[in-house]
N, C-alpha and C positions, 0 to 999 in steps of 0.2 A: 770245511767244505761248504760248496756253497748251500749251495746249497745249499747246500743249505740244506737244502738241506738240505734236520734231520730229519715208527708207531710204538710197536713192541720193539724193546728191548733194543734204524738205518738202514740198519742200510742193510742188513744181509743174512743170514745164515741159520739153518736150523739147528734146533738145539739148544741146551742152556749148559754150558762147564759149571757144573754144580764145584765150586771152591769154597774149602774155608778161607772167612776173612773176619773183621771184627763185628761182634753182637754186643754187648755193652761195654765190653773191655778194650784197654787202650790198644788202638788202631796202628796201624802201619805210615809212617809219616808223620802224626802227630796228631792230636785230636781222640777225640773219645764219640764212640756213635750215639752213644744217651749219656748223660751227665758233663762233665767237663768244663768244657768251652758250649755246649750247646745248652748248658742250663743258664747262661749269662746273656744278657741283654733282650730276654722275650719280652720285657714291659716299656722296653727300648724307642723311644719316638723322635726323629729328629730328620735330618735331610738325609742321602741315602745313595750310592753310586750304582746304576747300572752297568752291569758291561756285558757287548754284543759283540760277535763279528759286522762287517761294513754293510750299514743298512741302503743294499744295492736299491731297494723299491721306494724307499722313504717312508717304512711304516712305523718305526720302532720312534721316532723323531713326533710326529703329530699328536702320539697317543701320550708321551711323557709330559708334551705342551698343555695337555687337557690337565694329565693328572696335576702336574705344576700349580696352573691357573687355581684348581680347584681346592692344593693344598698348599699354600705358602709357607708355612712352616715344616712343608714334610718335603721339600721337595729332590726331585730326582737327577742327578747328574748322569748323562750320556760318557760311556765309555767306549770308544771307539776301534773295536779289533779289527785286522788286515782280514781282507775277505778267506783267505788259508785258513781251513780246518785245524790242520797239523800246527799251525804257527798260535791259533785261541788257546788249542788245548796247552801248549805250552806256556807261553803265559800266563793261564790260570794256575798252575801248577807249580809257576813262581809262585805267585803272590799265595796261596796256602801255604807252601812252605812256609814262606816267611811269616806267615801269620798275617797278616795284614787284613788290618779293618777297615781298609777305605774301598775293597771288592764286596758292598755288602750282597747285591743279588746280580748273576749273571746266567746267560743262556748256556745250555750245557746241552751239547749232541747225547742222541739217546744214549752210544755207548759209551758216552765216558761218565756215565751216570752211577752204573755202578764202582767204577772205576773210585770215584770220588768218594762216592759214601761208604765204599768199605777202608775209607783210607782216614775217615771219618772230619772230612772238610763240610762235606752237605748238613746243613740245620733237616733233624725230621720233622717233616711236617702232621705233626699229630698234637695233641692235646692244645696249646694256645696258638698253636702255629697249623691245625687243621686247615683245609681247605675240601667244599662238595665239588665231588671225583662224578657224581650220581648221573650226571648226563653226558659224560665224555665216551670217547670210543675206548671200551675197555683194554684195547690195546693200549691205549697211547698212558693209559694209568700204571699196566703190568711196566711198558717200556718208561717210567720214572719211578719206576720201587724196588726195591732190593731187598731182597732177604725177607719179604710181606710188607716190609713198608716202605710207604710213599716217601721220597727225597726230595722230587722234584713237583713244580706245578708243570702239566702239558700244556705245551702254548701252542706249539702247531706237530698235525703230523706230513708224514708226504710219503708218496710214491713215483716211482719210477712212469715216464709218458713217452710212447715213439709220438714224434713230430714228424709230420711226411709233407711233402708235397702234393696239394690236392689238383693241382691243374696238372701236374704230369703224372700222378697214382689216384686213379677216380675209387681204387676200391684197395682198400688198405691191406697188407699182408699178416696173419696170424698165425703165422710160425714163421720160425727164424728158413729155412728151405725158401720160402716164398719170398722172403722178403728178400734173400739174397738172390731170386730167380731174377727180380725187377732191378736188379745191379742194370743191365745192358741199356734202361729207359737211363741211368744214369751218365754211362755212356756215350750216349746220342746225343745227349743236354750237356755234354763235357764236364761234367760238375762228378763230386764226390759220391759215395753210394750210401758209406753210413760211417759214422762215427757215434760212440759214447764219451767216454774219459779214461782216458789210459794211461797217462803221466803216471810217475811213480808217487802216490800219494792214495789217500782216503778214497778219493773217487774212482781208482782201480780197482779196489777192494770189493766195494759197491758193484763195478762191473762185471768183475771176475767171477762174485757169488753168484750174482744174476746170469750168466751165462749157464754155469755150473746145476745152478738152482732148475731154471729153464731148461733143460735137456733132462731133468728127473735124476739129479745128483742132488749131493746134498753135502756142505762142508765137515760140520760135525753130524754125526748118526742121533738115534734118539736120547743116547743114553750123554750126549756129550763128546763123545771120541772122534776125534777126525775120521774123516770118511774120503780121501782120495783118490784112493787109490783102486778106483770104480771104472767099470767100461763108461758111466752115464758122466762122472767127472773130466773124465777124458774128451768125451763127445762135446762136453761144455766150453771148457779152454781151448779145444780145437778150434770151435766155430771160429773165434776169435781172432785165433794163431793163421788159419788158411784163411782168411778174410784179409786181414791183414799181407799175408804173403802173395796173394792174387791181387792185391792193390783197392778191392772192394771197400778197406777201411782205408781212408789217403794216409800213407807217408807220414804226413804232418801230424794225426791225430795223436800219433805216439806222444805229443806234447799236452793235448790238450786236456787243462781241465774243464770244469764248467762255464768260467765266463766265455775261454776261448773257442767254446765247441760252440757253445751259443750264438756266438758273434760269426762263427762259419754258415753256423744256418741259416742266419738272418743275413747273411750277404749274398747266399742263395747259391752256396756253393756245397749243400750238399741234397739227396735227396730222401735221407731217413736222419734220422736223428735222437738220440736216449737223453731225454734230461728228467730234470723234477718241472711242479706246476710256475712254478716262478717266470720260466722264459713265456709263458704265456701273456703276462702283463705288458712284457719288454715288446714281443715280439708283434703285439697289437699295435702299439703304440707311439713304441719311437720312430720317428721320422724318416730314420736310414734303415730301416727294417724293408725289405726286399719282399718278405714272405706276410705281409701284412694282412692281405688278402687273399692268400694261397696256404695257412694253415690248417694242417688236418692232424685231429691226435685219433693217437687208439693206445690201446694195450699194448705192454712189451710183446714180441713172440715167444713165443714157446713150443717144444718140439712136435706137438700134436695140436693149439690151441694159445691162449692166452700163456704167457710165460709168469714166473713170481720175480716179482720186484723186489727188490730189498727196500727193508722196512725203513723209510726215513722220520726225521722231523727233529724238531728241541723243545728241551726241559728249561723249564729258568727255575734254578735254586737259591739257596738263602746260604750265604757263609756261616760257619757257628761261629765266625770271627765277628760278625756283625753286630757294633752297640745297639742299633735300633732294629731290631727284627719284627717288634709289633709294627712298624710302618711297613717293611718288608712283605712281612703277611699280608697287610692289605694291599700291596701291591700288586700282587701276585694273583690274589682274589681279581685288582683290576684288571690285568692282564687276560681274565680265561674270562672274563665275564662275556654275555651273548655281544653286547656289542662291538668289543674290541674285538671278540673271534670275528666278528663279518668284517669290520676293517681290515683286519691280517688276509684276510679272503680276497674281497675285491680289490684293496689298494695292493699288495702284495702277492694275489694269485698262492696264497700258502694255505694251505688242506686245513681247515678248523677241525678242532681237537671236539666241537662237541656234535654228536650224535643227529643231533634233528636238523643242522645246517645241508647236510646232502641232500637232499629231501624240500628243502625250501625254496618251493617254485621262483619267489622273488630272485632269491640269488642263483637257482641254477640257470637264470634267465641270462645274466649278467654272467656266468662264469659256465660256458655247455660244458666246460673238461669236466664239471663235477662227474658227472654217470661216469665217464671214466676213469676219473680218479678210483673212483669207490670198487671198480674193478681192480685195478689198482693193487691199493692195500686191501682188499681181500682176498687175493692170492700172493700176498706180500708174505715173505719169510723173514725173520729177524735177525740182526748182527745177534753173538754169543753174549750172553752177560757175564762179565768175568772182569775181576779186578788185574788182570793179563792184558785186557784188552790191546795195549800199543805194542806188545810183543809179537800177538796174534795176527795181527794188522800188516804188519811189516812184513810177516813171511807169506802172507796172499801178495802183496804188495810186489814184494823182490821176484816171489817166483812168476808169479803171473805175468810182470813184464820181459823179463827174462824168454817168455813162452811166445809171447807174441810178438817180440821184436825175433824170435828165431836163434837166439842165445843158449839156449836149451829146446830140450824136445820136451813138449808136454806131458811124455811121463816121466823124464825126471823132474821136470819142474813140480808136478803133483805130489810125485816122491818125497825132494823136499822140502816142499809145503807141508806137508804130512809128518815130519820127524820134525820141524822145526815150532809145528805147533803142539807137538806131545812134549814136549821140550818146556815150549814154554806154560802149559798149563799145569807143569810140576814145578812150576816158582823156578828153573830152570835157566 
């Protein structure tokens, strides 16, 4: 996704499915979580492959030239994934199987994080392979550990942002009611009223929880257990489903993921908009951008107030297939270091993983979405942590479009949703 992204634990949902999965003993898939494959190659130095989904900003590319330049003999080769979330995780997923040591580190969306390490693919990063967690947003640490320890390094996190129209909405709406009141200025202007990302994919999930989340619903309850089948979940997927069916959401959006929602905004054919920080870079800068000088962000809505985001951003882990991991480790270290988080910021518009970058005048100067970001991910809710995750995903995924295209009624859709995710978190 693109998002890209991907704090705690994407995009979405309260709760953690407490599962057993592997703690030292061999793993599901292949691999061991301590010992194995992951005691081999820690004193390992040599060149090293990254792999990314499509670096839309050009950030991932300048900062591998540095490290390159600076390490000639360690250096790093760009792997280049299809901007599809669903299409990386696959991929990855080849190459662990097979074992293969030429994926030495690559970016891994928050939820497939546990995914990975209990399947025991992710190097832990502990003892030679530590990395200081001490100034990151303690979220974005919980959302790259599993089971207490750390898998992943946080490279960036994100939250959900409405983009509006500031010349035709001088004053932003903060609940979803409001913001569907200012449909009719949409209207007038001919142009669309709101769209998010609806496609049947990752980015639905994301929407779905956030709609759900936002109305005082909640996916899983505290304990783990799916929670659907709620008047406050109802109210969530409705918004959606009657937006949609009044034409409020266009027609078209049923398609759209991230690039495409993006590219509707910035053609100035809509008048709200749900993305991550990233279209802020785009949306300043490139040339065919419409809304150049007419962007306004704020906070998602939510029933009474600010609504919860789902919790975005990516992890970059170490294979335990990898010969060279001490190079890796220090990559990694490159990666979170203060500078590179502010380039990931301003070159790329992606939410820095460490704590005192919100806060720093210089760059909020350069980046105003910060204050709202940080709203943001503090009323951010997190996808579930569960080595299930693509199971779980799927049944938000099918039934929530299913609801909003009018295919089902939102309480069977909820329905099941709700038997299909009790389903799947019995290994089912």
């Amino acid at each position: 996704m693109k998002i890209k992204l991907t704090a705690t634990g994407v995009l979405l949902m309260a709760g953690v499915l407490t599962l057993s999965a592997c703690g030292g003993s061999t793993a599901p898939g292949g691999g061991t979580s301590s010992g194995g494959d992951a005691a081999n190659g820690l004193d390992g130095r040599g060149p090293i492959t990254y792999v990314q989904g499509k670096d839309n900003n050009n950030v991932i590319r300048p900062l591998i030239a540095k490290w390159n330049s600076a390490h000639p003999n360690e250096k790093v080769t760009f792997k280049e994934q299809t901007d599809q979330a669903d299409q990386q995780h696959d991929d990855l997923v080849q190459h662990f199987q097979a074992k293969d040591a030429g994926y030495d580190v690559m970016a891994v969306d928050l939820v497939w994080t546990a995914e990975f390490a209990a399947k025991g693919w992710l190097q832990p990063l502990k003892d030679k392979m530590a990395i200081d967690t001490a100034g990151m947003l303690p979220s974005t640490v919980e959302g790259a550990s599993y089971k207490g320890t750390l898998y992943a390094a946080p490279e960036s996190s994100d939250g959900g942002i409405l983009y509006y129209r500031k010349d035709l909405v001088p004053t932003p709406p903060k609940t979803w009611d409001e913001m569907m009141g200012m449909c009719s200025i949409a209207k007038q202007n001919n142009i669309g009223c709101y769209a998010g990302q609806f496609s049947k994919y990752e980015g639905l999930t994301v929407n779905a929880a956030e709609a759900i989340n936002s109305a005082g619903g909640s996916v899983l309850d505290p304990d783990g257990k799916p929670s659907l089948n709620t008047a406050e979940a109802k109210s969530g997927l409705e918004n959606l489903a009657k937006a949609y069916s009044d034409g409020d959401i266009p027609k078209e959006a049923i398609t759209y993921q991230e690039e495409q929602s993006r590219q509707a905004f910035q053609d100035g054919k809509l008048l709200f908009h749900r993305n991550w920080p990233y279209l802020y870079n785009l949306a300043t800068t490139e040339g065919s951008s419409k809304v150049k000088d007419k962007l306004g962000m704020t906070a998602l809505p939510g029933k009474d107030g600010p609504g919860a985001s789902s919790l975005g951003g990516h992890n970059v882990g170490v294979s335990v297939y990898s010969k060279n991991k001490a190079t890796a480790a220090d990559f990694l270290k490159f990666i979170t270091s203060e500078e590179s988080q502010r380039f990931f910021a301003t070159q790329g518009s992606l939410a820095p993983v460490l704590t005192k970058l919100y806060t720093d005048q210089e760059l909020v100067k350069k980046l105003p979405y910060l204050p709202v970001l940080k709203t943001s991910i503090e009323n951010a809710v997190p996808r579930p942590v569960t080595p299930f995750y693509p199971a779980v995903t799927k049944a938000i995924q099918e039934n929530a479009y299913s609801a909003i295209k009018g295919e089902k009624s939102v309480d069977a859709a909820l329905s099941d949703m709700q038997k299909s995710i009790e389903s799947a978190s019995a290994g089912q």
